[in-house]
C-alpha positions as CSV (number, residue, x, y, z in Angstrom):
1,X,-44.6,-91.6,-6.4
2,X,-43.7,-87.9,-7.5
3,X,-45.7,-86.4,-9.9
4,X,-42.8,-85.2,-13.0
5,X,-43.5,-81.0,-13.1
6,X,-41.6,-78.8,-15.6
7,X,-40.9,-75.9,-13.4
8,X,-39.6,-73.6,-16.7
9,X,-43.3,-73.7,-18.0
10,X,-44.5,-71.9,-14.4
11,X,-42.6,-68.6,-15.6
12,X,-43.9,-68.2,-19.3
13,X,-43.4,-65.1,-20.7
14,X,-47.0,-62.6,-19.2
15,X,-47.4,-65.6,-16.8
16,X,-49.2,-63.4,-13.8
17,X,-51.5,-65.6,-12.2
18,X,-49.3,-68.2,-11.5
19,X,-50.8,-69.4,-7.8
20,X,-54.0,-70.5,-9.8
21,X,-51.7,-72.6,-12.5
22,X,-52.3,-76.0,-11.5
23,X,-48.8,-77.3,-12.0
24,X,-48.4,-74.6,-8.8
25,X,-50.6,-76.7,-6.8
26,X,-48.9,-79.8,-7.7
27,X,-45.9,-78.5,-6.9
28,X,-47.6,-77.8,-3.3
29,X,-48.7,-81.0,-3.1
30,X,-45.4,-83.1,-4.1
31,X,-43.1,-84.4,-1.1
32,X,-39.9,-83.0,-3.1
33,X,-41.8,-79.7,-2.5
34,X,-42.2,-80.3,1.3
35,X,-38.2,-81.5,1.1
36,X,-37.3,-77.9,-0.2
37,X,-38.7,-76.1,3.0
38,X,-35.9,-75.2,5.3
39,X,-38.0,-73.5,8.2
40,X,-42.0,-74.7,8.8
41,X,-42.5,-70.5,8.9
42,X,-41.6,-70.5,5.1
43,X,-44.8,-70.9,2.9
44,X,-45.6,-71.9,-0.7
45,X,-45.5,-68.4,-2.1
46,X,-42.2,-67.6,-0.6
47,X,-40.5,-71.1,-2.0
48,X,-42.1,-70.2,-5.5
49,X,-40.8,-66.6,-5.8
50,X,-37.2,-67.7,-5.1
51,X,-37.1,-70.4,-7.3
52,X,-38.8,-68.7,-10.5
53,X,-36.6,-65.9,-11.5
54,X,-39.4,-64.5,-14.1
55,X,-42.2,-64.2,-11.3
56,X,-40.0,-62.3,-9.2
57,X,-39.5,-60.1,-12.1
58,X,-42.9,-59.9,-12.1
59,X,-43.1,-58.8,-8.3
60,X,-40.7,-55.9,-8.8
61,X,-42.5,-54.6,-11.8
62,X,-46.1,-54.4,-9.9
63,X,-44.3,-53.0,-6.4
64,X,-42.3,-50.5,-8.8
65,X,-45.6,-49.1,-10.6
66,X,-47.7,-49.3,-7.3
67,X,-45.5,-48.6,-4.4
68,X,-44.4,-44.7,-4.0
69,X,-41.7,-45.5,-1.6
70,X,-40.0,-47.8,-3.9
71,X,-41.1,-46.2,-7.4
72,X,-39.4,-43.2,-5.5
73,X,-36.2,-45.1,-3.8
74,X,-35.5,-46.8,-7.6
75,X,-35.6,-43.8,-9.7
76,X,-33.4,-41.7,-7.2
77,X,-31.1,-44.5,-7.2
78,X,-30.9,-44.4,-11.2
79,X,-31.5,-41.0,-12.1
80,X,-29.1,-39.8,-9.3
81,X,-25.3,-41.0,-10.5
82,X,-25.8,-40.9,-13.9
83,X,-23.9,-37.3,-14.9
84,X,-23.3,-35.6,-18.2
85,X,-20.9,-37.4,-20.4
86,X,-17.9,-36.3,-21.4
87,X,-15.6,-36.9,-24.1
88,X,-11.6,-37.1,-24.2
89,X,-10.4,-36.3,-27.6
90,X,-8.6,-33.7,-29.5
91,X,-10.2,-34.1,-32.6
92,X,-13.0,-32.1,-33.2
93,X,-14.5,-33.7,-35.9
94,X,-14.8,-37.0,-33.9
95,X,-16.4,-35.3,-30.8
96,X,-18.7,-34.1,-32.9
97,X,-19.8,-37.0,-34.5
98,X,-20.1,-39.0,-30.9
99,X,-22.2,-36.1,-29.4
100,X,-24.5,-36.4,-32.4
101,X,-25.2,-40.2,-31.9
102,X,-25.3,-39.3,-28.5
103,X,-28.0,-36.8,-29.1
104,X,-29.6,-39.2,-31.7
105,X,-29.7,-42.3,-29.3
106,X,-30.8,-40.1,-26.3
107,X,-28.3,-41.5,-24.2
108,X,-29.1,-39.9,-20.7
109,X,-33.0,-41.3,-21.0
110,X,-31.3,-44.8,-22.7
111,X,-28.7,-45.1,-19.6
112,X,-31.9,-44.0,-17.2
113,X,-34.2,-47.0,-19.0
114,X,-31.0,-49.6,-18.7
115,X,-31.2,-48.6,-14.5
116,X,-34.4,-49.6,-14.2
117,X,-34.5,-52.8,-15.6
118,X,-31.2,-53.3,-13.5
119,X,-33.1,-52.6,-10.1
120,X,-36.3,-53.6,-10.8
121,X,-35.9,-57.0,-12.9
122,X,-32.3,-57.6,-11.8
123,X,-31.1,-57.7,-15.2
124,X,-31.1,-55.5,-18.0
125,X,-30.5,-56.5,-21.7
126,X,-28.9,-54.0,-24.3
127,X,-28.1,-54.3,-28.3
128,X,-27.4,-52.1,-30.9
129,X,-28.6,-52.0,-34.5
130,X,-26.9,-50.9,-36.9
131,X,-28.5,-49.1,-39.6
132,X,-29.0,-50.7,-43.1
133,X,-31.1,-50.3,-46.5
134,X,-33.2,-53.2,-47.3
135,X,-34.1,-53.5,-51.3
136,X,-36.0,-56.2,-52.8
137,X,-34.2,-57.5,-56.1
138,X,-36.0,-58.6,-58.9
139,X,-34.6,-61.7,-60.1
140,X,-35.6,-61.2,-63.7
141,X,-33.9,-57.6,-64.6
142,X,-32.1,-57.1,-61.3
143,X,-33.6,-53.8,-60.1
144,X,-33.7,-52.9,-56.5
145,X,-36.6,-51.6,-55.1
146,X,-36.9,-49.9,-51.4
147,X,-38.4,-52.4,-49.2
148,X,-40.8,-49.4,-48.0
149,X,-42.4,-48.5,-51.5
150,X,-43.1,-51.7,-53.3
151,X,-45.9,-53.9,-53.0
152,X,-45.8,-57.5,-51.8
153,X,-47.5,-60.5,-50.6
154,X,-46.6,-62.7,-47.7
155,X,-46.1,-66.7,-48.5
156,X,-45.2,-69.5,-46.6
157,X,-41.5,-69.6,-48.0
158,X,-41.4,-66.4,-50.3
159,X,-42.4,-63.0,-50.8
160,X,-44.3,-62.4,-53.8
161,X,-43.8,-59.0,-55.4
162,X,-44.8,-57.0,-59.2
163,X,-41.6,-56.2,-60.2
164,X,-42.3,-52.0,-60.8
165,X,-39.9,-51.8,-64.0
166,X,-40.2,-55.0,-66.0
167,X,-44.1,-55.6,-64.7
168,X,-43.5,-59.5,-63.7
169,X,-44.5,-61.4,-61.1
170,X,-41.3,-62.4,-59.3
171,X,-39.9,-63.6,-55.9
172,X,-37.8,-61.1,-55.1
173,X,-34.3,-61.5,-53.8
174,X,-34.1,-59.4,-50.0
175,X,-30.6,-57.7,-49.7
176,X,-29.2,-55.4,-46.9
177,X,-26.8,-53.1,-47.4
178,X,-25.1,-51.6,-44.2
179,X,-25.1,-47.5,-44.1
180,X,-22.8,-45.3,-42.3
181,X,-25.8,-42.9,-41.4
182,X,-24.9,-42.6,-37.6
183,X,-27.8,-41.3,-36.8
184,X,-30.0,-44.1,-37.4
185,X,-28.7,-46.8,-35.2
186,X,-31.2,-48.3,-33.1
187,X,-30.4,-49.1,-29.4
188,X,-32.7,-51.8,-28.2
189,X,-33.6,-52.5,-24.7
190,X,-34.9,-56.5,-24.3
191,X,-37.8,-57.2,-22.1
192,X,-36.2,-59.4,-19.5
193,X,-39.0,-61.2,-19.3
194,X,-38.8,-62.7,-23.3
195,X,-35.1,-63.9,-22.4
196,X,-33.9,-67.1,-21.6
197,X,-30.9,-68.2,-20.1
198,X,-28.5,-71.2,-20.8
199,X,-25.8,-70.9,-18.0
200,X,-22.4,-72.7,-17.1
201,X,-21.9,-72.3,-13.5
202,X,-18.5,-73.7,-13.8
203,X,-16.9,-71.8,-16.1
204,X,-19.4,-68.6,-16.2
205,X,-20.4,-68.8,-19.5
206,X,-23.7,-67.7,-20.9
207,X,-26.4,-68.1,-24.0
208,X,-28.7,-66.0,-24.4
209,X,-32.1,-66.8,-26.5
210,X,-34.9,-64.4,-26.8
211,X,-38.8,-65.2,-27.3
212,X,-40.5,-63.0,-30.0
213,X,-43.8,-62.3,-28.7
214,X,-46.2,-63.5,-31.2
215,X,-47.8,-60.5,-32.2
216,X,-44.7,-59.3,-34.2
217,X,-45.0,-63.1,-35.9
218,X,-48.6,-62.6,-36.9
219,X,-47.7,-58.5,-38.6
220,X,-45.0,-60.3,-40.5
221,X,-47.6,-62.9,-41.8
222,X,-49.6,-60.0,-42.6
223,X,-47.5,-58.3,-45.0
224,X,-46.5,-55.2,-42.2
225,X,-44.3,-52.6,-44.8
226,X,-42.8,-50.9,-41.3
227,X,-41.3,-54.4,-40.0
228,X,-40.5,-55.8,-43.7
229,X,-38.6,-52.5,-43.7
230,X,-36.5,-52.4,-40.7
231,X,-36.4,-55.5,-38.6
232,X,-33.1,-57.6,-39.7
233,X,-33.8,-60.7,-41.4
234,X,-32.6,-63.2,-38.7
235,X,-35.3,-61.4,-36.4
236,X,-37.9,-61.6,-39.0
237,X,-37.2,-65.5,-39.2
238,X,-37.2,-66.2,-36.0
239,X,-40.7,-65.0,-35.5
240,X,-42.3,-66.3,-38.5
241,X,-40.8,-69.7,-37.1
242,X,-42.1,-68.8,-33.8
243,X,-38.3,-70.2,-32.5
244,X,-36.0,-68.6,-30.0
245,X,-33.6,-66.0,-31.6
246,X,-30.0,-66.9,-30.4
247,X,-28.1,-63.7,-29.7
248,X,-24.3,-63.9,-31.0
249,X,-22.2,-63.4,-27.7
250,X,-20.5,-60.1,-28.2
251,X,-23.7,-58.8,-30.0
252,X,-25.7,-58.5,-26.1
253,X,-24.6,-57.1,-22.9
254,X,-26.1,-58.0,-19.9
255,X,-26.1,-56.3,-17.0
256,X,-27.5,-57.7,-13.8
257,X,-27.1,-57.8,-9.9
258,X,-25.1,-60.4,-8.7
259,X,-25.7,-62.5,-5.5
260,X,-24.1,-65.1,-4.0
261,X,-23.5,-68.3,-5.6
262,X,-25.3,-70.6,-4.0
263,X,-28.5,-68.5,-5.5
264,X,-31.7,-70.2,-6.9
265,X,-31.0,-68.4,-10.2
266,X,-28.0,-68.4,-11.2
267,X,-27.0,-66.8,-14.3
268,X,-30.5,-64.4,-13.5
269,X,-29.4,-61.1,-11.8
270,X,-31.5,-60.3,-8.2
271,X,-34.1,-57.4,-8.2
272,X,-34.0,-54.9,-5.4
273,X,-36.8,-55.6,-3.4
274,X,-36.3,-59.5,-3.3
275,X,-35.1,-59.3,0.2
276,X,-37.8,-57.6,1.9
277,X,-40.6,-59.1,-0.2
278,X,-41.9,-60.4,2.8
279,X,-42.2,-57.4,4.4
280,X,-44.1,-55.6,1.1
281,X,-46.6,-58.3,1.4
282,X,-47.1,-57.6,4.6
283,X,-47.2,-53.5,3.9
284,X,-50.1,-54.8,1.8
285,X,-52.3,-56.7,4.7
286,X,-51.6,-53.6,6.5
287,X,-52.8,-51.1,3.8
288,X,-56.0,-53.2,3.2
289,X,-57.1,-53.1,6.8
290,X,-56.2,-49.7,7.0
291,X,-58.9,-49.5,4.2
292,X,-61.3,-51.4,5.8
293,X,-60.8,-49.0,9.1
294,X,-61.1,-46.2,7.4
295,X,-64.6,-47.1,5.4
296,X,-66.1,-48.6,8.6
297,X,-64.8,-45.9,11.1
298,X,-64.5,-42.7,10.0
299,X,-67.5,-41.6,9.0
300,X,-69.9,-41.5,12.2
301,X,-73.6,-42.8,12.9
302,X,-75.3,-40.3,14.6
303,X,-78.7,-41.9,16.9
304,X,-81.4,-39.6,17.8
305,X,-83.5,-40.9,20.4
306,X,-86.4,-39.3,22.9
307,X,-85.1,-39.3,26.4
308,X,-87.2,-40.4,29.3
309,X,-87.4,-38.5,32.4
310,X,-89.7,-39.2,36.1
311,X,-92.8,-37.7,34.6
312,X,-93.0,-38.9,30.6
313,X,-92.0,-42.1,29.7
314,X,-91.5,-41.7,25.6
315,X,-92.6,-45.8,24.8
316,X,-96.1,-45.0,26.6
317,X,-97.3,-41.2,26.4
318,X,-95.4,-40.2,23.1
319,X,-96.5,-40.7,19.6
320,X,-93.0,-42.1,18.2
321,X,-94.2,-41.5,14.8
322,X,-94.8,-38.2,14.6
323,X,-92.5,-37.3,16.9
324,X,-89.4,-38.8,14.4
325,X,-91.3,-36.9,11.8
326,X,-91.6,-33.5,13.3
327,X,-87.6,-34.2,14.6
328,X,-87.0,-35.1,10.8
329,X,-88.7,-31.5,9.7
330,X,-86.5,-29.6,12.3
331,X,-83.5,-30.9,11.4
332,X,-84.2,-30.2,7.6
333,X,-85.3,-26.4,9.0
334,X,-81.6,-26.2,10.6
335,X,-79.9,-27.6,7.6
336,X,-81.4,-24.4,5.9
337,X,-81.0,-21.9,8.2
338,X,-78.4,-23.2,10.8
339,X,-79.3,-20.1,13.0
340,X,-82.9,-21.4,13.8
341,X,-83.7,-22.9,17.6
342,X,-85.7,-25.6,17.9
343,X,-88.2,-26.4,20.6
344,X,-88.7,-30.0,22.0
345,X,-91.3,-30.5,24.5
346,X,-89.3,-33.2,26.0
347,X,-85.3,-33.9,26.1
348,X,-83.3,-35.7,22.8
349,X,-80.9,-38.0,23.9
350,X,-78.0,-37.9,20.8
351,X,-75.6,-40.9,20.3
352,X,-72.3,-41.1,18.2
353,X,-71.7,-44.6,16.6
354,X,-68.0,-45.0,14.8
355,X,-65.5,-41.9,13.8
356,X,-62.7,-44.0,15.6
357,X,-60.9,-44.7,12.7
358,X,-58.4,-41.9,13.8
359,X,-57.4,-43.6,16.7
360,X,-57.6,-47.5,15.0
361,X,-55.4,-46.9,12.3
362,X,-52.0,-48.4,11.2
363,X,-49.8,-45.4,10.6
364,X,-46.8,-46.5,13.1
365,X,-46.7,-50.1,12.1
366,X,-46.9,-48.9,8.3
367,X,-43.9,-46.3,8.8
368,X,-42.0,-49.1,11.0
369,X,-42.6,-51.7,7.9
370,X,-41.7,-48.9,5.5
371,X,-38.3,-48.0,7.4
372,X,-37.6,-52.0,7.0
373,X,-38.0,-52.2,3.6
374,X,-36.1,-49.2,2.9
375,X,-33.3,-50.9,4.8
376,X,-33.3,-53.7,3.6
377,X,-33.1,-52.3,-0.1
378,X,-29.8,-50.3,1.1
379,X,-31.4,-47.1,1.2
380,X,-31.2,-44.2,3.6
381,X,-34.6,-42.6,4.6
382,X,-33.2,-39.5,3.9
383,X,-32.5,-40.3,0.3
384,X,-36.3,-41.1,-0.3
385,X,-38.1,-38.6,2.4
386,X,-35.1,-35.4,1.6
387,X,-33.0,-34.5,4.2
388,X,-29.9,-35.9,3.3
389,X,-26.7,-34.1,4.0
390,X,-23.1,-34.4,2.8
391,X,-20.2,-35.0,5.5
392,X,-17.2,-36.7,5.1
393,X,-17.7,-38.4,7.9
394,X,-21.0,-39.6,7.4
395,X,-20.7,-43.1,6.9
396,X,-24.0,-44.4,5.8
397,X,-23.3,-41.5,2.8
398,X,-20.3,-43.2,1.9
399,X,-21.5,-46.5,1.8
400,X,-24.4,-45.0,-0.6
401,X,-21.8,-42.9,-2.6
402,X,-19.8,-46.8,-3.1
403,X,-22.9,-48.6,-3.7
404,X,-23.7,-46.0,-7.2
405,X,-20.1,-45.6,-7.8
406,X,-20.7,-49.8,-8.6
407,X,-23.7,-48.7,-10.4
408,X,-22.0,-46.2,-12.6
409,X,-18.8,-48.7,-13.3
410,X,-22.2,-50.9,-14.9
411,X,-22.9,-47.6,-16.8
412,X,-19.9,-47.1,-18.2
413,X,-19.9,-50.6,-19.6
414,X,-22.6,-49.5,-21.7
415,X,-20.9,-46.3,-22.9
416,X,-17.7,-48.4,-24.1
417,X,-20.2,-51.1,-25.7
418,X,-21.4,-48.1,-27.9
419,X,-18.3,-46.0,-28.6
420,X,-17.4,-49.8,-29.7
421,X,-19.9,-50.5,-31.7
422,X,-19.8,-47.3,-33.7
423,X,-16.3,-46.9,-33.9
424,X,-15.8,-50.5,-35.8
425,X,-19.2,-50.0,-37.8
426,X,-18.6,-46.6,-38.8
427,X,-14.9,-46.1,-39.3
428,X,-14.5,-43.5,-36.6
429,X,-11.6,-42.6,-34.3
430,X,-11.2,-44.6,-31.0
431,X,-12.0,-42.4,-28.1
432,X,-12.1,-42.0,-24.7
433,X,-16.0,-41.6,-23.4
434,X,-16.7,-41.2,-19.5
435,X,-19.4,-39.4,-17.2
436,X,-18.3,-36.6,-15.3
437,X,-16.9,-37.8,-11.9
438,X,-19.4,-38.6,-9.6
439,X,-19.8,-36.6,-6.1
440,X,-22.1,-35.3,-3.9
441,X,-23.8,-32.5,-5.3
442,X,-21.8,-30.1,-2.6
443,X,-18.8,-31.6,-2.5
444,X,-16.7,-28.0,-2.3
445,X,-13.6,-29.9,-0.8
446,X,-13.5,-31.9,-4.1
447,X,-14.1,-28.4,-6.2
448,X,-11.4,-26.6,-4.6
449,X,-8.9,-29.6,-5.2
450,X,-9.4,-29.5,-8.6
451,X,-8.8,-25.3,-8.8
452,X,-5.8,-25.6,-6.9
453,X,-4.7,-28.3,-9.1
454,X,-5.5,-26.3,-12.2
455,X,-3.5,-23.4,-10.8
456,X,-0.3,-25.9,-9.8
457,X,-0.1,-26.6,-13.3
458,X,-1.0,-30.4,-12.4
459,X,-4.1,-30.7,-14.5
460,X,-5.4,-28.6,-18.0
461,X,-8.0,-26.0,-17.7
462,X,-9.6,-28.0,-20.5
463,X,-10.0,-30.8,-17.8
464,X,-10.7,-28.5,-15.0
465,X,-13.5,-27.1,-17.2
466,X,-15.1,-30.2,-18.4
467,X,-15.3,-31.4,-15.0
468,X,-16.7,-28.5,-13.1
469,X,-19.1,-27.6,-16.3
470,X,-18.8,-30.0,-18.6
471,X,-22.1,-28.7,-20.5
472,X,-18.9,-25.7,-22.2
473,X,-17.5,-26.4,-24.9
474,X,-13.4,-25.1,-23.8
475,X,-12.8,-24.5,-27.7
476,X,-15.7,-22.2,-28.0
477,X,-14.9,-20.9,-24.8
478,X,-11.1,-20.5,-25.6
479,X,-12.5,-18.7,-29.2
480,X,-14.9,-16.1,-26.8
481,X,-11.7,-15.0,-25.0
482,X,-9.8,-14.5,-27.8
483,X,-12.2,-12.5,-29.2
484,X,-13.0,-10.8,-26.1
485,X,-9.4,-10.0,-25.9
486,X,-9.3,-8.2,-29.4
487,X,-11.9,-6.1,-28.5
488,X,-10.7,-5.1,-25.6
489,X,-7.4,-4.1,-27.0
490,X,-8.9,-2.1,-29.8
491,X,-11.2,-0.2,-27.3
492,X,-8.3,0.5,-25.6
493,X,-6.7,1.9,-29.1
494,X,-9.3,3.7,-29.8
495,X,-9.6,5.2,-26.3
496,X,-5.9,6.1,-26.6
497,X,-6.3,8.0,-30.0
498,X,-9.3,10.1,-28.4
499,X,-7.2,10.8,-25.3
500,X,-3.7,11.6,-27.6
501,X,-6.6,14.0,-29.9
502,X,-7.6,16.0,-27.3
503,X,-4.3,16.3,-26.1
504,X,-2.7,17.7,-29.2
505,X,-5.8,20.3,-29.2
506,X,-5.4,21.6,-26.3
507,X,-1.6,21.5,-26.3
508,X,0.0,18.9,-23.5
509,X,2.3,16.5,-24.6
510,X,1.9,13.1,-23.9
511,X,3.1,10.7,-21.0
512,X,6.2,9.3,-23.2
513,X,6.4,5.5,-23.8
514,X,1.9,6.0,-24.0
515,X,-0.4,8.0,-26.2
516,X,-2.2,10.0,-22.6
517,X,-2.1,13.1,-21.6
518,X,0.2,14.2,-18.7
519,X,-2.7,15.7,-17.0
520,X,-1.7,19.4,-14.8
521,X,1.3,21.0,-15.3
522,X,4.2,20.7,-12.7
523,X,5.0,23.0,-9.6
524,X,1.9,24.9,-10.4
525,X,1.9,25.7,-14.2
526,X,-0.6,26.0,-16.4
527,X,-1.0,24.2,-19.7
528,X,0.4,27.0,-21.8
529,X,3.4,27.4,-19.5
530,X,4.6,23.9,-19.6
531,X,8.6,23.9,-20.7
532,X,9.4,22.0,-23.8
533,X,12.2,20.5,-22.3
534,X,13.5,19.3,-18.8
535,X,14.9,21.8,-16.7
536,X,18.6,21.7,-15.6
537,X,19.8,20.3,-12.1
538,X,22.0,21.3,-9.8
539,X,25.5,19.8,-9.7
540,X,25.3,16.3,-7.1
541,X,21.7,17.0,-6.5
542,X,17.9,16.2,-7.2
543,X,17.0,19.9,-6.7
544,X,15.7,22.2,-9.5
545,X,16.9,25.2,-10.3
């Protein structure tokens, strides 16, 4: 009969030495176990890490810290496609106000942190809270004190406070008051590990429920001013309770890697190395007898030894002893002075043990693993090891540049969820917010496109500007040329008065229609000879007379 295992309790939350849990061995042990194989070449550990979504989170974080192939393949995959952002709006004051929560939030690093939970958990987990004043109220004369100044105690139900004005010892009412300070919303980023998932593989639908870890429970208990302060009230609940929080739907966006639908895990996105996991194990074996190899082998064992010839047989005619003493003294002699020769009165026969590590190790089957995991994670060698050119008919390049344009459509999900977010909590305008398009870094084609465009009159110079440079600000940029302008056209003033000046001094007219000189006389005259008026012409001719 089969022994009745919870599987959900295997993946608790900081769970890492799940193959000594005994329910694992069970699990080993129980025919319905056996039943799940679908090839004898599969083993226990492989089963297990499919079917637990949390432990193969677990996997990706330890490869991701202790790998430098794929630490390096995930963050040039994040870091990569994510461009500078760029706003489309006409009014000023609402750009500004964007780019300062932008600023505020940090919202290159927060998009870069929300990547790597994507690739190395599978899922990633973002909220925002809004900011809000918490007061406790004093139920006897109704004054509000900050949550951060006044003293309190912790209960089991209440919170015990002296009331500062009237001096009584009260439970004091906890209010919230929403704020339109911008600048102190909170993004959060949940571990995926804490979160559990209810999911509806019919229709789709998901709840989400997130484990406090307890150590937040027992600073609450502890009367903690800092989380009194600033964690919301349902948060604070929950972990006093020690119960899952429940998130409200449109309050949570999750963002994870889909796979087919057949997975293990559904409603649980797929990390990027669960598909050569195999393989990393492996890269492991390989690395630890390389280690073995290289302590064993390449340090050699050098054997001195007397070497017989016809006349002197070394076991019978030579005093071993202090013969290994007086070698012992010579070689100590050349250790100081390497120049010194030594005399032996019979021949030293010397023998190399080891140093073969060289030739044993496992540099070509490591590279060869390496180059399959890289595969098998979708990324070119070239992307990790450098190398990598742009061509437009390069075709594992485009199938990279589609792969992070996907990744950048997830990115952009998160940028609406905020400009959402802010715009309905803080009353601002609705506006359009986008990175800069994404391209190879010498994409010129793409470049020139654009200028002709501009010049065409198809697309602004405002547009063309954000997108070549979108760190210039077009306004400012538009208020330097006007300036520039100015100041070019009074120089040129000023240049003209100082031309017409010395002109009037020394006595030539001017060029009419300008203020500048008209340089040298005509036909050969001098400057005090020039006529006052034009000469006459001939009748039906140019000629002058």
């Amino acid at each position: 009969m089969a022994v009745p295992v919870d599987f959900s309790t295997i993946s608790g939350s900081g769970n890492t030495t799940f193959m000594n849990n005994p329910q694992f061995q069970i699990m080993t042990q129980d025919t319905r176990w056996r039943l799940l194989y679908p090839a004898p070449y599969f083993d226990p550990i492989a089963m297990q890490t499919l079917m637990d979504p949390k432990i193969m989170m677990h996997w990706g974080r330890y490869f991701y810290d202790w790998h430098p192939i794929i630490h390096a393949a995930i963050n040039k995959m994040v870091a990569y496609p994510i461009t500078d952002i760029i706003i489309d709006t006409t009014d000023v004051e609402a750009e500004r106000k964007y780019k300062e929560i932008f600023q505020r939030i940090n919202i290159r690093s927060l998009l870069i942190r929300i990547g790597l939970d994507y690739y190395v958990s599978g899922n990633a987990y973002f909220s925002l809270i809004m900011p809000f004043t918490r007061v406790f109220e004093c139920p006897e004369c109704h004054t509000g004190h900050s949550a951060k100044s006044v003293d309190f105690k912790v209960g089991t139900e209440y919170l015990t406070m002296v009331c500062p004005k009237c001096g009584k010892t009260v439970h004091p009412i906890i209010k919230d008051t929403p704020t339109k300070n911008a600048l102190d919303i909170k993004p959060i980023l949940w571990d995926p590990l804490n979160i559990k998932l209810e999911y509806d593989e019919i229709l789709g639908n998901t709840t989400y429920y997130y484990s406090i870890p307890g150590s937040i429970g027992t600073d609450l208990d502890k009367g903690d001013k800092h989380l009194w302060a600033t964690y919301p009230m349902y948060l604070i609940e929950t972990a006093r309770k020690k119960k899952l929080f429940k998130f409200f739907p449109t309050k949570i966006l999750h963002l994870r890697r889909d796979t087919h639908s057949s997975a293990y895990n559904k409603g649980y996105g797929q990390p990027l190395i669960s598909p050569v996991l195999k393989y990393l194990f492996h890269l492991l074996v390989l690395i630890r007898a390389q280690d073995a190899l290289a302590i064993d082998q390449i340090l050699p064992w050098t054997i001195i030894s007397p070497s017989s010839n016809g006349s002197v047989d070394p076991s019978g005619e030579l005093d071993l002893g202090r013969f290994s003493s007086a070698l012992e003294d010579e070689y100590k002699e050349w250790k100081r002075n390497p120049m010194r020769k030594s005399i032996m009165p019979i021949p030293v026969n010397a023998q190399i043990v080891g140093a073969q590590g060289k030739a044993l190790m496992l540099t070509n089957e490591i590279q060869e693993i390496t180059n399959q995991i890289l595969a098998g994670m979708g990324v070119p060698n070239e992307f990790v090891y450098g190398g990598l050119q742009w061509s437009g008919a390069s075709v594992s390049l485009r199938m990279l540049e589609n792969q992070l344009i996907n990744f950048r459509t997830m990115m952009q999900s998160v940028l609406d969820y905020i400009v959402q977010e802010c715009r309905v909590a803080f009353e601002l305008p609705e506006v359009k917010v986008r990175m800069q398009s994404f391209k190879m870094a010498d994409d010129v084609a793409q470049k020139d496109l654009l200028l002709r465009m501009a010049e065409a009159g198809h697309i602004s110079k405002h547009t063309l500007l954000k997108e070549l440079m979108p760190n210039i600000d077009y306004d400012q940029e538009q208020r330097f040329i006007t300036e520039e302008t100015q100041k070019d056209r009074e120089r040129a003033i000023q240049e003209q008065i100082q031309a017409q000046n010395a002109a009037n001094f020394y006595g030539i007219p001017a060029i009419p229609g300008t203020m500048q000189p008209m340089g040298d006389g005509s036909n050969g005259q001098q400057h005090g000879d020039l006529p006052t008026q034009n000469p006459p012409r001939a009748e039906g001719g140019n000629a002058q007379i």
